[in-house]
N, C-alpha and C positions, 0 to 999 in steps of 0.2 A: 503681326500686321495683317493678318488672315482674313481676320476676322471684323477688320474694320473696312470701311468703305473704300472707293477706288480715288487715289489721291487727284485734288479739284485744283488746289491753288501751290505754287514754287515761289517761295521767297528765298530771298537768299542775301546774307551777309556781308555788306558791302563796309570798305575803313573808316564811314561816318558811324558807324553804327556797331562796331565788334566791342566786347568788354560791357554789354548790356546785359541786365536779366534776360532772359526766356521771355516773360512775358511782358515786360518795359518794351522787349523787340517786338513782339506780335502788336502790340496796341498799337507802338507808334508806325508801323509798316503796314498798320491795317484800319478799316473804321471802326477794329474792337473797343469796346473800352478795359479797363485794364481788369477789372470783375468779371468781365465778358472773356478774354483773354484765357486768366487766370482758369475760367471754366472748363474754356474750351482743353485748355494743356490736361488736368485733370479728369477729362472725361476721355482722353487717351486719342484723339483727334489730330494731336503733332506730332511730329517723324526729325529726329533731325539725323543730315545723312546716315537717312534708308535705319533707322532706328526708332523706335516709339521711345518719348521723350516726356514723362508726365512732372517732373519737377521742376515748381517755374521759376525758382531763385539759380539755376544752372542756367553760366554765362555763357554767351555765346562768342566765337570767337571769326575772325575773318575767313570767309568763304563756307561756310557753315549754311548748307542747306537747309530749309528749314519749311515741309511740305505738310501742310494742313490739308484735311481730309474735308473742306467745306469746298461750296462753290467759289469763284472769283465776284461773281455777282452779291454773296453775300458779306463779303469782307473789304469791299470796293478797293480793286487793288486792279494796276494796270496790267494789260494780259500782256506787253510786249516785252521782252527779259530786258532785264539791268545793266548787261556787258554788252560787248562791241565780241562777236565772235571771233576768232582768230584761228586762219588758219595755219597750221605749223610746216614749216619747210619739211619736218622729219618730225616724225612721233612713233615709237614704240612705249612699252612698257616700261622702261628702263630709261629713258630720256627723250628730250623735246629739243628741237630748234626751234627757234624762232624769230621772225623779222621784227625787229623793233625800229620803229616810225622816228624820225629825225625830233628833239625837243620835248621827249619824254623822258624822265627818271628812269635808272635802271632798275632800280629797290629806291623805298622810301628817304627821303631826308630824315634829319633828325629833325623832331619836333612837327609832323607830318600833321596836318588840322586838319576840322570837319571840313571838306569843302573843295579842299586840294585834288585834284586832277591826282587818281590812281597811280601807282609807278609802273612799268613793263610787266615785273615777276608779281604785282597784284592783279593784274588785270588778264595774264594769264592763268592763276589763279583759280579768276572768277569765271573766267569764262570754262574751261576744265571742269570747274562745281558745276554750273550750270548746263552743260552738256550732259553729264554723267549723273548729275543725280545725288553726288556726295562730295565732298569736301576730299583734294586729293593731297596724296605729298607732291611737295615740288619748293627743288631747294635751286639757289641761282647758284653758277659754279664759277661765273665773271660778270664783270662789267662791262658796258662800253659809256662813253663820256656820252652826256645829254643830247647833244646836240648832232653824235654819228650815228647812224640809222645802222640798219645787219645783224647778221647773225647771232642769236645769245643763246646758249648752252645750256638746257634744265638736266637737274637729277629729278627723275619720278619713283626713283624708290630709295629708301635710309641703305636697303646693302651698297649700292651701284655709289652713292652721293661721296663716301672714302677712296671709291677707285675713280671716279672721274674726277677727284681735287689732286690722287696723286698722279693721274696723267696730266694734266694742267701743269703742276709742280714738276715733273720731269720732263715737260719739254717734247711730251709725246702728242700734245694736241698743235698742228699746226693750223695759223692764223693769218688770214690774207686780208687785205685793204684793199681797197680802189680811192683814187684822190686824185681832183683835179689841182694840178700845183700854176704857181706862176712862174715862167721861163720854160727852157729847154736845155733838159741836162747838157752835158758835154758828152756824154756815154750815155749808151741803152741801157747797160745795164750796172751796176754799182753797190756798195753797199756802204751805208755808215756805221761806223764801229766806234762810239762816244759814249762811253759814261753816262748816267742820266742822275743829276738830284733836283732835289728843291731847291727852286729859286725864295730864299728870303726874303728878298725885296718886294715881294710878290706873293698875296696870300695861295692864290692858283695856278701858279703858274711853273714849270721845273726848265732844265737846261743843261747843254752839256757842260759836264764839269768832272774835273779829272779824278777826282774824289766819291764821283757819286757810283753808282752801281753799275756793275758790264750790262750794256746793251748792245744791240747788233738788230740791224734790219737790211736787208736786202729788196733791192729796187730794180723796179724791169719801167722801162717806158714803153708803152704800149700805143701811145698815137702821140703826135706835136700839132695842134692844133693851131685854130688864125687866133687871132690878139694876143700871140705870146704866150699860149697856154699849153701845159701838157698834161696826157691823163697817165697815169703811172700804178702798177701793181707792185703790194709792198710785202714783204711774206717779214713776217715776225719770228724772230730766231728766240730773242728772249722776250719779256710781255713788263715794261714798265708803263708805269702811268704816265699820259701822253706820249707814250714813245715815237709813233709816226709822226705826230707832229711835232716834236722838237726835233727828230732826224731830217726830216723836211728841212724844216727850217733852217738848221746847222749846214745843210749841201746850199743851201741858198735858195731857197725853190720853197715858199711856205706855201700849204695847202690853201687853194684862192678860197675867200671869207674868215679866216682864222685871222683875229684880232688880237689874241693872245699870241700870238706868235710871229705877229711883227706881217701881215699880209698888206700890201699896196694898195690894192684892188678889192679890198673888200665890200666896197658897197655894192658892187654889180651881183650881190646874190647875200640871202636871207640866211645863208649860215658856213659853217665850214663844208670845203665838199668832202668829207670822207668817210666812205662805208665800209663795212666789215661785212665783203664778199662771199667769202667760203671759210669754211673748219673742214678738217678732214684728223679722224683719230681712230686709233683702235676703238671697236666698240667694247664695252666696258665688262658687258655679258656671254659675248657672241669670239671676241677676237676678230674680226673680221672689219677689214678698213672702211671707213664711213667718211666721204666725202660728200658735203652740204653743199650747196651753192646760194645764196642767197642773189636776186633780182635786185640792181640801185634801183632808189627811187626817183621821181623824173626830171627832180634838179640837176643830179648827177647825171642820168639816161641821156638826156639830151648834147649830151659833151661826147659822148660814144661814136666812134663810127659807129656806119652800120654793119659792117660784118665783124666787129670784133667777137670773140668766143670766150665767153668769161667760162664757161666750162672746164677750159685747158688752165686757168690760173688756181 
C-alpha cells in the first residue's frame, strides 16, 4: 500500500449490496463503468479493509470497506458517509453497548430485501466499518423486541463472544427495564414468579402458564403518577421472551401502549413504553464489574420525575 497514492474515495458495503462481485460493486456505487471498474481493481487502486484487493470476481460481503485510491470528483460519489454514526454507551476492545432507537430490528428478519431499513447489529456494524476504516467483528449477544428501545450487548472479538453468551447463560449479566404500566401496584415492591410459554392461539404472543419455563422478575415502583399511571423498575432474574411484559401483564399492570398484552389505554402513545435501562456484568476480559446505564428516550423521559436517579437502578 506504500507505494500507491493517498486513499481519495471510502465506499462501503451496505445490505443492498453485499454478495456482489468487486467490481459489479464498484461500477454500480460509482460512475465507473464496469471496464473502467475492472481497470481500476487491476491496476491495484482498491483496498478493501486496509488491504490491496486486485481480483475483481471476489465477493464482497456486509460492511466491507472498500477505499479506492482516485478522487471523489472522479468517480462521482457523495462525499457525506452512508451510516447514521452511533455513539456507544460503553466500547472497549472486547465489547460494545449500545442504545437502540424504539421500532428498529434487532438483527435482520428472515427474508431481509433490497430496500429494508438496516437492523441495530447492521447498522452498528456499518458504522464501526466506517469510522475505522475496516470491516470489524461484532457478534449480538441478545435481543430486545422491536419496538423497546436500551441497552444491547456486542462481542468485538471471536475470544470474548463464548464468554459473554456463557455469562448471559448463567445468569451473570443482570438486566433492568424501566416501563410505564397502567394502575398502581398494591406494593412498592414485588416480584412475579410465572412460568412463561407460547401462547398458541397467538402467532406472537407468550403467557403465564404453568407448563411453560421458570421465569421470575422483580419490580420496584419508582413513581405513581396522575391518570392512573405508574413508572416501575423491573430487574430480570431469568430472560425469557417477552418476559416483562407478560409479568406486567399477569400482576395486572400492562406496560401502557402494549396491545399484545391486553393495554386499555393504548392509544395515548406510539408504542409500548419499555426500555432496557442498564446491564451490569462482569467484564469478560478485565473481571471487573461493568454497570451500563442507558438514557429513556423522551416518550418514556417525559413520565419521569425530575429527580428520579436512574443510576441507582
Amino acid at each position: 500500500m506504500n507505494d500507491q497514492p493517498q486513499t481519495e474515495t471510502r465506499l462501503l458495503v451496505t445490505p443492498d449490496r453485499e454478495g456482489e462481485r468487486l467490481d459489479v460493486f464498484l461500477a454500480a456505487a460509482t460512475n465507473l463503468s464496469r471496464r473502467a471498474a475492472r481497470r481500476v481493481i487491476a491496476d491495484g487502486f482498491v483496498a478493501r479493509n486496509r488491504e490491496a484487493l486486485r481480483v475483481q470476481s471476489r465477493l464482497v460481503t456486509l460492511g466491507d470497506v472498500i477505499d479506492v485510491h482516485l478522487p471523489e470528483s472522479e468517480l462521482g460519489v457523495e462525499t457525506d458517509p452512508p451510516v447514521t454514526s452511533i455513539n456507544p454507551l460503553f466500547e472497549d476492545r472486547w465489547l460494545i453497548v449500545a442504545a437502540k432507537p424504539p421500532g428498529v430490528l434487532s438483527q435482520p428478519a428472515e427474508g431481509q430485501r433490497p430496500g429494508d431499513a438496516p437492523a441495530f447489529d447492521q447498522q452498528i456494524l456499518l458504522s464501526l466499518a466506517w469510522r475505522d476504516g475496516q470491516k470489524p467483528f461484532l457478534r449480538l449477544v441478545h435481543r430486545l423486541d422491536r419496538m423497546t428501545s436500551g441497552a444491547m450487548l456486542f462481542a468485538r472479538s471471536p475470544d470474548i463472544l463464548p464468554k459473554l453468551s456463557r455469562a448471559w447463560g448463567d445468569g451473570q449479566v443482570e438486566r433492568f427495564y424501566l416501563a410505564v404500566i397502567e394502575g398502581h401496584p398494591a406494593s412498592d415492591t414485588f416480584a412475579v414468579d410465572s412460568p412463561i410459554a407460547r401462547d398458541h392461539n397467538h402467532r406472537w404472543r407468550f403467557q403465564s402458564d404453568d407448563g411453560g419455563k421458570p421465569s421470575r422478575t422483580e419490580i420496584e415502583v419508582l413513581a405513581a403518577i396522575d391518570d392512573d399511571l405508574s413508572v416501575v423498575g423491573c430487574r430480570l432474574v431469568t430472560g425469557r421472551t417477552h418476559q416483562v411484559r407478560v409479568h406486567l401483564a399477569t400482576a395486572g399492570h400492562p406496560v401502557l401502549g402494549d396491545r399484545l398484552y391486553h393495554s386499555k389505554r393504548a392509544d395515548l402513545v406510539q408504542r409500548p413504553l419499555l426500555h432496557a435501562t442498564a446491564l451490569s456484568l462482569p467484564h469478560p476480559a478485565t473481571g471487573e464489574h461493568l454497570h451500563v446505564v442507558c438514557p429513556p428516550p423522551i416518550d418514556i423521559a417525559k413520565y419521569l420525575p425530575e429527580d428520579l436517579d436512574l443510576s441507582n437502578i
